[in-house]
C-alpha atoms as one frame of an Amber mdcrd trajectory, in Angstrom:
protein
   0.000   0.000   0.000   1.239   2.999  -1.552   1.298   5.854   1.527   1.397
   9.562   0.762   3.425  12.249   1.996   2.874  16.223   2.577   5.709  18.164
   2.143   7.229  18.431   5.378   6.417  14.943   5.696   8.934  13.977   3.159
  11.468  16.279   3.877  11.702  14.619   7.319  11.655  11.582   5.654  14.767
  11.911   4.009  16.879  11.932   6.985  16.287   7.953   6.830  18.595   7.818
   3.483  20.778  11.120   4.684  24.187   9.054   4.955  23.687   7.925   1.671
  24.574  11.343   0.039  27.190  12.012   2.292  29.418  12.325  -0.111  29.199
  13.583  -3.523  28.150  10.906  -5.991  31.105  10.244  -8.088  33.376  10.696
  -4.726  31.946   7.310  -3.678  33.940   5.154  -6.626  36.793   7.243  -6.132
  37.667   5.522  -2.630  38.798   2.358  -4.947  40.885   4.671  -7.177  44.041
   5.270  -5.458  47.218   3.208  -6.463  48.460   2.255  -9.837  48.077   4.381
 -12.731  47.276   2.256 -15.976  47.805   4.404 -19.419  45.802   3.965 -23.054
  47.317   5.541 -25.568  44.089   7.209 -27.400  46.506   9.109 -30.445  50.037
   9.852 -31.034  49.988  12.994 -28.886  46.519  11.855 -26.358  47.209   9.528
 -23.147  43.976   7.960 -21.178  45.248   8.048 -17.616  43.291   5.480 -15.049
  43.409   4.950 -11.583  44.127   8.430 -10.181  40.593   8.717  -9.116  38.884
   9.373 -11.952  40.062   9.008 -15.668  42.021  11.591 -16.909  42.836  12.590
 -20.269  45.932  14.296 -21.039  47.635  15.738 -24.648  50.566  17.365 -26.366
  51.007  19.819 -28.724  54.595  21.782 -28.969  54.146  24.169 -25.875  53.183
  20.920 -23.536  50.546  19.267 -21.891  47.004  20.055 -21.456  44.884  17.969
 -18.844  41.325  17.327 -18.528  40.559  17.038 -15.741  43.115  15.973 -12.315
  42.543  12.756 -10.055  42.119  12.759  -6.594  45.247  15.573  -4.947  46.589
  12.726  -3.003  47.801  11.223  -6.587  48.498  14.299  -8.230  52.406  13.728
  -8.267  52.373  10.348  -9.310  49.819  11.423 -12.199  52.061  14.820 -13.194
  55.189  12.661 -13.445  53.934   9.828 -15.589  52.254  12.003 -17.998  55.524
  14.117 -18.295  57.186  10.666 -19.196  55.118   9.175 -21.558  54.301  12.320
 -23.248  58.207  13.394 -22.978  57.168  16.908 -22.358  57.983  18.821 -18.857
  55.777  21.622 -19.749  51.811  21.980 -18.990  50.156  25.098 -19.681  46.311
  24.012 -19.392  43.919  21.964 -17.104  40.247  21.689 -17.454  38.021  20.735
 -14.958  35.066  18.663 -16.157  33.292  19.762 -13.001  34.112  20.518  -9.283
  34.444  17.296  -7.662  37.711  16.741  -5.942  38.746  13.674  -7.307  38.197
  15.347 -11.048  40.063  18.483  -8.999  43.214  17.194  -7.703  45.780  19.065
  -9.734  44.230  22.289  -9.367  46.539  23.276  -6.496  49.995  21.942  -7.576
  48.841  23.390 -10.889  47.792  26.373 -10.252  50.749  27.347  -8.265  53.050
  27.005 -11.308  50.390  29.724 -12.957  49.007  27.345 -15.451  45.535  28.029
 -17.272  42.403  26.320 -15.435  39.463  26.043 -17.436  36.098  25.329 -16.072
  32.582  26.761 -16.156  31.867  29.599 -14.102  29.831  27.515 -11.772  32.114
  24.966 -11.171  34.985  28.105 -10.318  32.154  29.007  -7.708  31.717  25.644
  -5.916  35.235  25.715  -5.860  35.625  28.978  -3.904  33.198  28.108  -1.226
  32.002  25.287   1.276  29.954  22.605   0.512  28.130  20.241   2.585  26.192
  17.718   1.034  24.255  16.911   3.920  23.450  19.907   6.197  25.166  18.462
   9.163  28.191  16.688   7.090  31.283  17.433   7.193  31.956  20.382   3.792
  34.367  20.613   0.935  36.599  23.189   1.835  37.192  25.735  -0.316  40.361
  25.181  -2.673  43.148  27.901  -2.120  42.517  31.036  -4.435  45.986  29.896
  -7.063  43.938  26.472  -7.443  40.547  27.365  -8.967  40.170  28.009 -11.995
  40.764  31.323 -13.682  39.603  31.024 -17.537  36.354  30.004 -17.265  33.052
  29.530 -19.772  29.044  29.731 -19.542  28.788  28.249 -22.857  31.484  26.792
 -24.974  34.973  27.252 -26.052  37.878  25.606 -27.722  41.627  24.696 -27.570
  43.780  24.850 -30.302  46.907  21.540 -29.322  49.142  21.857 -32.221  46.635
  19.602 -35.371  44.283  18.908 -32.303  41.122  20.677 -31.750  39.251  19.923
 -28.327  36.320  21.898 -28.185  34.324  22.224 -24.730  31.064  22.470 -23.972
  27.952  22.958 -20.785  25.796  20.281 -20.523  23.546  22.718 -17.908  22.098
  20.610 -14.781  22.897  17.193 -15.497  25.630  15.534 -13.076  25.757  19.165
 -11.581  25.273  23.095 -13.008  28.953  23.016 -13.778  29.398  20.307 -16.289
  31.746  20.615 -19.243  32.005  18.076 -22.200  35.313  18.019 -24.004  35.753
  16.421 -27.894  38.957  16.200 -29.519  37.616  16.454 -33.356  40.471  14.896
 -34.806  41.256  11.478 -32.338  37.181  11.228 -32.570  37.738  10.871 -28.669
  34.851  12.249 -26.223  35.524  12.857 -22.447  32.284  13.048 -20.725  33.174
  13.880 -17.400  30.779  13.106 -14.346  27.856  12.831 -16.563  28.746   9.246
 -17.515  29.863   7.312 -14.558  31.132   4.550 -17.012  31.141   2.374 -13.572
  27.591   1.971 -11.814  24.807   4.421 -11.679  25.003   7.861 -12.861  24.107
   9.700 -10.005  23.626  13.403 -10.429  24.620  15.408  -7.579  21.542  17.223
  -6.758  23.157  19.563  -3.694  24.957  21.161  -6.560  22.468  21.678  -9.060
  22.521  18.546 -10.792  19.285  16.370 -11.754  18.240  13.552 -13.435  16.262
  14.521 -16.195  19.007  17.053 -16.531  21.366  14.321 -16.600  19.055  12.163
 -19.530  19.455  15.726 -21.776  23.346  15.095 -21.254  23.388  12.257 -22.325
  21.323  13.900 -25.485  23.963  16.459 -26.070  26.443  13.672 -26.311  25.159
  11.302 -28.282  24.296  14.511 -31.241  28.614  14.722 -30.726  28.968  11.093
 -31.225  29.286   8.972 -34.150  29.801   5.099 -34.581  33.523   5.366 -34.559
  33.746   7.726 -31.130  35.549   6.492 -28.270  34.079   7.582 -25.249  36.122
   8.315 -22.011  33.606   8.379 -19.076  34.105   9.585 -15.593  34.964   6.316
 -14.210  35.760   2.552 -15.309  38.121   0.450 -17.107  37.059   0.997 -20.702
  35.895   3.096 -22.899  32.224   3.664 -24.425  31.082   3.716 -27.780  27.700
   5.477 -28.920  25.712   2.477 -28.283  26.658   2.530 -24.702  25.219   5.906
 -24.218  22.090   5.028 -25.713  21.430   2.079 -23.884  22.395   4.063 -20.682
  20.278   7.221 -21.817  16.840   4.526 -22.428  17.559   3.247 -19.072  17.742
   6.672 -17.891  14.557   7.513 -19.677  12.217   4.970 -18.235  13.768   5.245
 -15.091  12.686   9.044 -14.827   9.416   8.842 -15.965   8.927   6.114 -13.290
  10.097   8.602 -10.453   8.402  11.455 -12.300   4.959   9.637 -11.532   5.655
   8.350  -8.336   6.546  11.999  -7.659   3.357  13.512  -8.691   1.385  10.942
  -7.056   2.999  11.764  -3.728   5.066   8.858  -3.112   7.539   9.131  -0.180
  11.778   8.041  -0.441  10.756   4.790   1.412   7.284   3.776  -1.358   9.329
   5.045  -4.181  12.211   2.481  -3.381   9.555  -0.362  -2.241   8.376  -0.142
  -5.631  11.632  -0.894  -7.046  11.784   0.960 -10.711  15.419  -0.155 -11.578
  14.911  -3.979 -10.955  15.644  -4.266 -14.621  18.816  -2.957 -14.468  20.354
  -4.197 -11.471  22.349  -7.160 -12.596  24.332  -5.305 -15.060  24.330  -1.774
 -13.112  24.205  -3.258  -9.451  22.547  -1.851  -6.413  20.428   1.538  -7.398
  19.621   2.541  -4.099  22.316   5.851  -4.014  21.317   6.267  -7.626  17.278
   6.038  -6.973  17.679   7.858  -3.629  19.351  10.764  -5.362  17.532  11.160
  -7.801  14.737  11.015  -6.181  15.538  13.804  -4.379  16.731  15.774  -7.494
  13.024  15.764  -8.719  11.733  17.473  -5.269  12.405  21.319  -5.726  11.163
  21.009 -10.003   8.380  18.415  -9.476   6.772  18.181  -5.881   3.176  18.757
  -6.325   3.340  21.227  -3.121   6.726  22.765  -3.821
């Protein structure tokens, strides 16, 4: 039996399922991500960098190197010094942040020290510069030190020229948060997708930090229009890459899923019903446990869809 909720009867209710968010979504893989580095050469001049916390994507034109995106800080030696090897350059002179997550983040400081150019989106630069708390009595993200955020940054789009290398960047607005950048290297065909595309269980949006999950299914949209069948897809997290047909399977899922949550929403389901009801037991054996994922997103719907918001 289906039981419905007022409002402040399901804002109370979501203290039961509070621990689950502690932490932002993607943060959760990251805890397995520390250790040894694995590389994938992606193009002459483009390395695929695993294992530093999330994947990271580095290339080379003549002035250096030019990340996408940094690992967790604790790995961000390990992760400077093996690109500078198998690239055989010393130099870097960009990094782009995907989004403001910490272990996408980690180079920011060591980086931004030696006066390199961080690009992000502007709203990534501003969860950067203050606390977060992702519960409102857990523990926040500190703010990063003012050399280590990012000082070039976008609202829409943009481009970097790496020697016969184009990667051009782009917002996918409120999808894994209100931050997210896409980046696409025209000529290697390679896409990096940031937090968007887990690539290793559920994409959970971070809905603290203005992410959501239909917003996440219209990612997934704007990727697949950048895609074609030869693309190689570098996702947030996971030990290979995605092709096209990945993200469409993923973006159906995603689909069904949120129309499922969108009703249950409307028809005043609580956290607790909504779960009980189980509207990922499709997916589970090939995406694993959805309760984070469901939880979260969940959640994500309350401020756009509550029927008494």
């Amino acid at each position: 039996m289906k039981i419905s909720l007022d409002r402040r009867s399901f804002v109370t209710s979501l203290g039961v399922t509070a621990a689950l968010g502690a932490l932002a979504p993607d943060a959760l893989r990251a805890r397995e991500s520390t250790g040894k580095l694995v590389t994938e050469r992606l193009a002459d001049q483009l390395l695929l960098v695993r294992g530093a916390g999330a994947n990271v994507v580095v290339a080379r034109d003549a002035a250096g190197l030019a990340f996408i995106d940094g690992g967790l800080a604790a790995n961000s030696a390990a992760l400077l010094s093996l690109a500078q090897r198998e690239l055989d350059s010393k130099q870097v002179h960009t990094l782009l942040n995907t989004h403001w997550h910490r272990e996408h983040t980690g180079l920011n400081e060591r980086l931004g020290k030696q006066g390199v150019k961080i690009i992000a989106h502007e709203n990534t630069r501003l969860w950067l510069s203050t606390s977060v708390r992702m519960e409102p009595d857990g523990p926040p993200f500190l703010p990063l030190p003012a050399a280590a955020r990012p000082n070039a940054t976008t609202y829409t789009t943009g481009e970097l020229k790496l020697g016969d290398e184009t990667a051009r960047y782009g917002y996918l607005p409120q999808a894994h948060t209100d931050g997210d950048l896409y980046v696409y290297f025209t000529r290697a065909n390679v896409l990096v997708t940031g937090g968007v595309v887990a690539g290793h269980g559920w994409p959970t949006a971070d809905r603290v930090t203005g992410g959501w999950i239909n917003g996440t299914v219209a990612g997934y949209r704007t990727l697949m229009d950048l895609c074609n069948d030869s693309t190689r897809i570098v996702t947030a997290h996971g030990d290979r890459l995605f092709g096209k047909a990945d993200l469409q399977a993923q973006r159906d899922m995603l689909v069904k899923i949120a129309e499922q949550l969108g009703k249950m929403m409307r028809a005043g389901y609580g956290p607790a019903d909504m779960l009980a009801a189980n509207p990922a037991k499709d997916y589970v054996a090939t995406m694993g446990d959805p309760t984070h994922f469901l939880t979260e997103s969940f959640k994500s719907m309350w401020p756009r869809m509550a029927p008494d918001a």
